[in-house]
C-alpha positions, 0 to 999 in steps of 0.5 A: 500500500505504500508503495502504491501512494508514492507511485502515485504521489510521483505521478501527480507531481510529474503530471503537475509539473509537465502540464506547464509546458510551453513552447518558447516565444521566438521575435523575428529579427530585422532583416540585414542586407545579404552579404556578397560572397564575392564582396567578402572574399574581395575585403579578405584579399585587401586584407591579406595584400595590404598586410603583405606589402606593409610587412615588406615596408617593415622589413625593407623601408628604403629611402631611395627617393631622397637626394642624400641617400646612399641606397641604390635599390627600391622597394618597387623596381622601375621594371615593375611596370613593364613586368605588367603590361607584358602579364596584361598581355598574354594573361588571356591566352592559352598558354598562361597556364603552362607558363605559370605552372612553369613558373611555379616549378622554378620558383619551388627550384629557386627556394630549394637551392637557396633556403634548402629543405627548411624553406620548401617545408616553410611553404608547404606546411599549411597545405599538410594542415589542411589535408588533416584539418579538412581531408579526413577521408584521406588518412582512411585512404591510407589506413586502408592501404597499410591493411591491403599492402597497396595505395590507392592514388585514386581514394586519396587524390578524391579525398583532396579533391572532396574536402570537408564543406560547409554551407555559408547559408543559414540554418532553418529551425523548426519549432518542434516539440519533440525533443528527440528531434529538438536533440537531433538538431541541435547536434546538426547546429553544433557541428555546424558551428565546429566545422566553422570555427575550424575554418575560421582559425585555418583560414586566419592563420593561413591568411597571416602565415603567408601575408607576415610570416613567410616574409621573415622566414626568407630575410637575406641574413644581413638585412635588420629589422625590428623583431617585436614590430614584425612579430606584433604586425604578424599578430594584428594581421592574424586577429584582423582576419579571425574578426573578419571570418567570424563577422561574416560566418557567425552572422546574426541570422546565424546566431539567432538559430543557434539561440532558438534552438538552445531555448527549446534545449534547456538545461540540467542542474544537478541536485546534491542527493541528500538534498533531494527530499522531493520524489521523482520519476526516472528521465525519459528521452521522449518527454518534454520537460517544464522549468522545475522538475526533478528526474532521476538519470545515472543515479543522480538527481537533476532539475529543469532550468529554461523555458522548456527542457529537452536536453540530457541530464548529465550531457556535458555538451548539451549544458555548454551549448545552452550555456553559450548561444542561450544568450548570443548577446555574450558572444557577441560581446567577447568579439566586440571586446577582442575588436576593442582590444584590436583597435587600442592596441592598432591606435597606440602604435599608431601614436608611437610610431614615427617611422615613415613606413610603421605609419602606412602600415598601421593606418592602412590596417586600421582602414581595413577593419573599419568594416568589420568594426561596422558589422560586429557593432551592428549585430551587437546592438540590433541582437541585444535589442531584441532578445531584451525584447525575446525576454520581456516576452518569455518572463510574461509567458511564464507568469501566465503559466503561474 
């Protein structure tokens, strides 16, 4: 008999409490202009070409032009004119091609003959991080062809030419009170936003390895240059480019999925045992859950926290998602503060520098932020303004509900 009033005392407070569910109430955003691919992929080539040429202004800042100077070289040779009206002129033909491939073999002779192995190895080794980061399949290819005692040129070369891809496009959310489908998608968000937060750190770490770094890397040894300079040019060029990528790949469109989803997610707190006086059924996976329900799962006692509860109790990644995209506002914020950062630290060199080439190479980057700086504010302002609205909405609708 006793058994039987806690089984039914259990059901009367699980039912109680699972009557309170209710969907989350989403605001739609303004729409924001559509970003050009094209557009973007033009400001990272700005990008990577101006802290190119202005880390060879650091490395090579040649006072040619003046009447007392000793120096007998230029930074742009007087030849380089006619170098490009003769490109101009057999670029549209069929044999620029071979000519280039060409010129790439020599270039490879060239930098083997005079910097060795090092310097082959210096250029190629961004290229074996992206067959590891992007081209999984080809490590399989290999696994494969230690078994069988043979490689398969043709697995391999498909894996490079197949690499890992992800759509620029944003994700639709569906507003669905399954929470094996609400899990379901989650998981397909967060992949999501792993597979571009890793090309986001490729990619800026390629753009500055090759614009900055590989500029020192083939210095003549008796050229000096100031060390701490280049090395915070190299580093000014890298987070230029991780605030750009990350301004136009986590868009707020973007975001705004992502925070959706984490409210039809929720999230677990964990109850110490001895404190958990209240009785509980055990977690099911195909129940959606209110705010304030204890369940049991594991041997361990968790409450419902959120506007409604799908997760698993316990689910160390589903925790971290509600925690960061819960409020994309906070995520934002982290950028515009490592952007503030940027800016401080771009201005105050700016400031101490006197140096004829150190002003150029400064100012041209600060200009070239400055659209970056514009869409990461923009998606700040306009994300904190309406999911302050989101919450006005979720705190009534939880009052109705009481």
């Amino acid at each position: 008999m006793a058994f039987k009033l806690a089984s039914l005392r259990n059901s009367l407070v699980y039912d109680s409490a699972n009557s309170q569910v209710s969907s989350p109430k989403h605001v739609t955003l303004p729409k924001f202009p559509a970003e050009n691919e094209l557009i973007f992929e033009a400001q990272a080539m700005i990008l990577f070409i101006v802290s190119m040429i202005t880390q060879y202004l650091n490395l090579y800042p040649t006072v040619w032009w003046m009447s007392q100077s000793n120096a007998n070289t230029a930074l742009i040779s007087p030849l380089l004119p006619s170098i490009l009206r003769t490109f101009y002129t057999y670029a549209s033909s069929l044999i620029v091609l071979s000519m280039w491939t060409w010129a790439q073999i020599r270039c490879a002779i060239f930098i083997y003959s005079n910097h060795g192995i090092t310097g082959v190895l210096y250029i190629l080794y961004p290229m074996a991080i992206y067959l590891l980061m992007f081209c999984p399949n080809i490590i399989q290819a290999y696994e494969s062809s230690k078994n069988t005692y043979r490689i398969h040129f043709v697995k391999c070369f498909k894996a490079i030419l197949l690499p890992i891809k992800f759509s620029v496009q944003s994700p639709i959310h569906s507003c669905s009170s399954n929470p094996e489908m609400i899990r379901d998608e989650v998981d397909k968000l967060k992949s999501s936003f792993n597979d571009r937060l890793k090309f986001i750190l490729f990619r800026s770490l390629l753009l500055a390895y090759y614009s900055s770094f590989i500029p020192l890397c083939f210095t003549q040894p008796y050229v000096y240059y100031d060390i701490s300079w280049t090395a915070q040019h190299v580093g000014i060029a890298w987070l230029s480019a991780f605030l750009m990528l990350t301004s136009h790949l986590y868009s707020p469109q973007f975001y705004d999925i992502l925070h959706k989803s984490s409210l039809h997610l929720g999230k677990w707190q964990k109850l110490e045992t001895r404190n958990t006086l209240v009785p509980c059924n055990s977690w099911s996976d195909g129940v959606l859950y209110a705010p304030g329900v204890v369940v049991r799962h594991s041997k361990e006692y968790f409450k419902a926290e959120g506007v409604v509860n799908s997760a698993e109790p316990g689910n160390q990644s589903h925790l971290r998602y509600y925690i960061v995209f819960s409020n994309p506002v906070g995520g934002f914020g982290t950028l515009i503060g490592l952007l503030v950062f940027l800016v401080f630290v771009q201005i105050v060199l700016l400031v101490r520098s006197y140096e004829w080439h150190r002003l150029i190479s400064m100012s041209l980057l600060i200009v070239v932020n400055s659209l970056t700086v514009f869409r990461l504010v923009r998606s700040y302002y306009v994300l904190k303004e309406v999911y302050r609205v989101e919450a006005q909405l979720q705190e009534t609708n939880q009052q109705n509900l009481n």
